[in-house]
C-alpha positions as CSV (number, residue, x, y, z in Angstrom):
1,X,-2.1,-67.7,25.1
2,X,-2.4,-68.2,21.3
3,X,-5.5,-66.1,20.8
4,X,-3.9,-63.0,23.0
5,X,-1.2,-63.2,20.6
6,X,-3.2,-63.2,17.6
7,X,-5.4,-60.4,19.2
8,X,-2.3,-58.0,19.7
9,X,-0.9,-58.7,16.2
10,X,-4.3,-58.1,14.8
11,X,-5.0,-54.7,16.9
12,X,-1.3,-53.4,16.1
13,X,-1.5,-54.3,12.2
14,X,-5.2,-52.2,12.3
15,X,-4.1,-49.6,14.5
16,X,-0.5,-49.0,12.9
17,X,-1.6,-46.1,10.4
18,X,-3.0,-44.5,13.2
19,X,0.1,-44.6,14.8
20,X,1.9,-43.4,12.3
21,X,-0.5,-40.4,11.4
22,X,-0.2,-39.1,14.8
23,X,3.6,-39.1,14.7
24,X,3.5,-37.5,11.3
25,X,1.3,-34.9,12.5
26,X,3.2,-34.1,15.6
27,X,6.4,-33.9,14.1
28,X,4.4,-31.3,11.0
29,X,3.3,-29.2,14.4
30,X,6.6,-29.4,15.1
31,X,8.2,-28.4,11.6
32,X,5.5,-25.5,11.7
33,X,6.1,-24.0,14.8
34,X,10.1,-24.0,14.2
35,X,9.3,-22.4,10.8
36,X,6.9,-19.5,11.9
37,X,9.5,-18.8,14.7
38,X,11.9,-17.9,11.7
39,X,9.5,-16.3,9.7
40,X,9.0,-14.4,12.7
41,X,12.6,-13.4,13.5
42,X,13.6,-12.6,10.1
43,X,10.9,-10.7,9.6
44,X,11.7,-8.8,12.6
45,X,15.6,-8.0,11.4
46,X,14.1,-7.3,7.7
47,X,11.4,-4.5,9.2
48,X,14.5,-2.9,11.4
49,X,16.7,-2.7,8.1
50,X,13.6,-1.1,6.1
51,X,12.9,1.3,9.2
52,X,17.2,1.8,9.1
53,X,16.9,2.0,4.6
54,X,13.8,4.5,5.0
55,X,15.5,7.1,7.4
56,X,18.5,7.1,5.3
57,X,16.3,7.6,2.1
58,X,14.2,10.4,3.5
59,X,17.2,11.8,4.9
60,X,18.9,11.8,1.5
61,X,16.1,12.7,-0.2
62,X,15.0,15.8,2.2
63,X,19.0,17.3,1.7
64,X,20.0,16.0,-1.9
65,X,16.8,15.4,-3.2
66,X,17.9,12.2,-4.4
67,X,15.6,9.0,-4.1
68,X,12.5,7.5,-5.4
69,X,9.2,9.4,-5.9
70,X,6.8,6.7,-5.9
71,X,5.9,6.5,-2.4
72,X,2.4,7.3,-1.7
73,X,3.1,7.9,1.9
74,X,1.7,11.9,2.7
75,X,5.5,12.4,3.9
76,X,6.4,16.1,3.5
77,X,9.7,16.3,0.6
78,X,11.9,19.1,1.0
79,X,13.7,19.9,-1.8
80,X,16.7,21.6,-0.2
81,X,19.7,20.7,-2.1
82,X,23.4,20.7,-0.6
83,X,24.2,24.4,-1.1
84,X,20.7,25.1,0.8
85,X,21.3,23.0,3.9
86,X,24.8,25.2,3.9
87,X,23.4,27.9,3.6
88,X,20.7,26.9,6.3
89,X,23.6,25.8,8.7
90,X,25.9,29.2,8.6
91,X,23.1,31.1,9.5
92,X,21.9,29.0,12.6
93,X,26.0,29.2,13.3
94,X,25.8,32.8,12.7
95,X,22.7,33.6,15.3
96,X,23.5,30.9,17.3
97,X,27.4,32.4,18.2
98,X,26.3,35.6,18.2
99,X,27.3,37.4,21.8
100,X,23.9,38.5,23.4
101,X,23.3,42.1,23.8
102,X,23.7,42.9,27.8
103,X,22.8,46.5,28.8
104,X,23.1,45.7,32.2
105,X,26.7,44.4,31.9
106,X,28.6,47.2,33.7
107,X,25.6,48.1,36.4
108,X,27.0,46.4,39.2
C-alpha cells in the first residue's frame, strides 16, 4: 500500500509541469481563437465604413472637387464643380420634360 502511494506522489510531482503546460496551452488556443474572431469582426465593420468613407469621398470629390489627391487608384476625377452639376441637371430636366413630337396625334 505504501509503495503505490509513493509511486503516485512521485508520477504526479514528475508529471505536474506537463499538466500544467497543456492547460496553459489550451487555454492560449483558446485566448487566440476568441481574439482572431474580433480581429475578424472589426475588421469586417472597419472595411464597410472605408467602403461607406470612399463613396462619400469620390462622390464629393467628382461634384465639389474637394478631397485628397494622393490616391494612386486609376479612378477617373471629374472636376465638375457645383454650378456644373446644375447646369448638368436643368438640362437632363429640360430634355427629359420635354413633350415628344407626335405627328400622328390627330390621325385617328
Amino acid at each position: 500500500m505504501r509503495v503505490s502511494t509513493v509511486l503516485l506522489a512521485l508520477i504526479v510531482l514528475f508529471t505536474f509541469p506537463v499538466w500544467i503546460g497543456l492547460i496553459a496551452g489550451g487555454f492560449g488556443i483558446l485566448i487566440g481563437i476568441m481574439g482572431a474572431m474580433f480581429g475578424a469582426v472589426f475588421g469586417l465593420v472597419g472595411a464597410v465604413f472605408g467602403a461607406i468613407g470612399a463613396v462619400l469621398e469620390a462622390l464629393f470629390d467628382g461634384i465639389f472637387g474637394w478631397g485628397h489627391h494622393w490616391n494612386f487608384i486609376g479612378f477617373p476625377h471629374f472636376r465638375l464643380n457645383g454650378f456644373g452639376l446644375a447646369v448638368l441637371v436643368i438640362i437632363i430636366a429640360l430634355v427629359w420634360g420635354r413633350p415628344a413630337n407626335r405627328k400622328d396625334e390627330g390621325a385617328g
